[in-house]
C-alpha positions as CSV (number, residue, x, y, z in Angstrom):
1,X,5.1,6.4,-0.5
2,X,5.7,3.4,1.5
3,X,4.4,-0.2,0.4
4,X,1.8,-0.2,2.8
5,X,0.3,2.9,1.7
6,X,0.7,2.0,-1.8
7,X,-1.3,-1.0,-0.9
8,X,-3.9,0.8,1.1
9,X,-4.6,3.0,-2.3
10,X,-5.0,-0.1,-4.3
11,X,-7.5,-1.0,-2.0
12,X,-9.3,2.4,-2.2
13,X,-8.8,2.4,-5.6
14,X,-10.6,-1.3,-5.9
15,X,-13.3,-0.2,-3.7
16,X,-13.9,3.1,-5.7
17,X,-14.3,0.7,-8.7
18,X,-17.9,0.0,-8.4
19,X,-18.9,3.6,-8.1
20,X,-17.0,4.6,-11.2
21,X,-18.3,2.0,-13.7
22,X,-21.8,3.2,-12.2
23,X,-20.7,6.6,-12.7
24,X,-20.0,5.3,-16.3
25,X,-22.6,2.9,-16.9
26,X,-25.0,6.1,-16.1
27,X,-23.1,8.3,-18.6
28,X,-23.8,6.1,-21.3
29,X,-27.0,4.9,-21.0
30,X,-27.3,8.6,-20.7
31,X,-25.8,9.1,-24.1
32,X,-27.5,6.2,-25.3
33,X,-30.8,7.9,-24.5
34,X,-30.0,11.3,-26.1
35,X,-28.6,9.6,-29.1
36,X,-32.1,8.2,-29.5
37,X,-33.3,11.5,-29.1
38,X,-31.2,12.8,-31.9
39,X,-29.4,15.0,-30.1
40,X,-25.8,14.4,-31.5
41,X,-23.3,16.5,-29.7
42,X,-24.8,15.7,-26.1
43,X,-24.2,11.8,-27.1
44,X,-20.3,12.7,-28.0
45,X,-20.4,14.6,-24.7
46,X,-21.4,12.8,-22.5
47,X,-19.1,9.1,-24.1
48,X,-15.9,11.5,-24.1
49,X,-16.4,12.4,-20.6
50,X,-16.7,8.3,-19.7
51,X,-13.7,8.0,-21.3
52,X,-11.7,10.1,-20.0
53,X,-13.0,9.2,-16.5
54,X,-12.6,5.4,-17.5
55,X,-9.4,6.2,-19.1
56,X,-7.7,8.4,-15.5
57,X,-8.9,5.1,-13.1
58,X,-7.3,2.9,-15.5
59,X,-3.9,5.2,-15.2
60,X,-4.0,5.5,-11.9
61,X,-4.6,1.8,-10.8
62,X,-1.4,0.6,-13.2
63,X,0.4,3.6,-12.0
64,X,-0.1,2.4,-8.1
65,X,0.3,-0.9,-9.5
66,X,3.7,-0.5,-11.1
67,X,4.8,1.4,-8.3
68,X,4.1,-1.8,-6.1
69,X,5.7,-4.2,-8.0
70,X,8.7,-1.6,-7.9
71,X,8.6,-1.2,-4.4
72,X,8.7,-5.2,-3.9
73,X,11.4,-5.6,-6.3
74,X,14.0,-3.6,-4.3
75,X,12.4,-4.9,-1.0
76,X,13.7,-8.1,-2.4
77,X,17.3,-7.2,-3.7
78,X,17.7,-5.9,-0.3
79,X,16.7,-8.3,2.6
């Protein structure tokens, strides 16, 4: 990928932001809810699955992000 894309995903990555931690925020108050309910294996459900989705963004933002700083670093050595 060229720089320019790399920086257009960041961007759509930054944007998407908002509607993960919503996605989230839903998935544990969700699990906060059946917890109360005392149902015990929805709860660890429901927090590994926000997790893992909080977990893959994070990835893939440092991935984009190292990739970026890669690309600008030979930009660099060659202009």
């Amino acid at each position: 990928m060229t720089l320019e894309e790399l920086v257009l995903e960041e961007t759509k990555m930054k944007s998407g932001a908002t509607a993960s931690a919503f996605f989230i925020g839903m998935l544990v108050g969700i699990a906060v809810w059946s917890a109360t309910s005392g149902k015990f294996l929805i709860t660890i459900g429901l927090l590994s699955v926000a997790f893992f989705v909080g977990h893959k963004n994070s990835q893939t933002n440092k991935a984009i992000q190292a990739e970026i700083i890669r690309k600008k670093s030979v930009d660099q050595l060659f202009c």
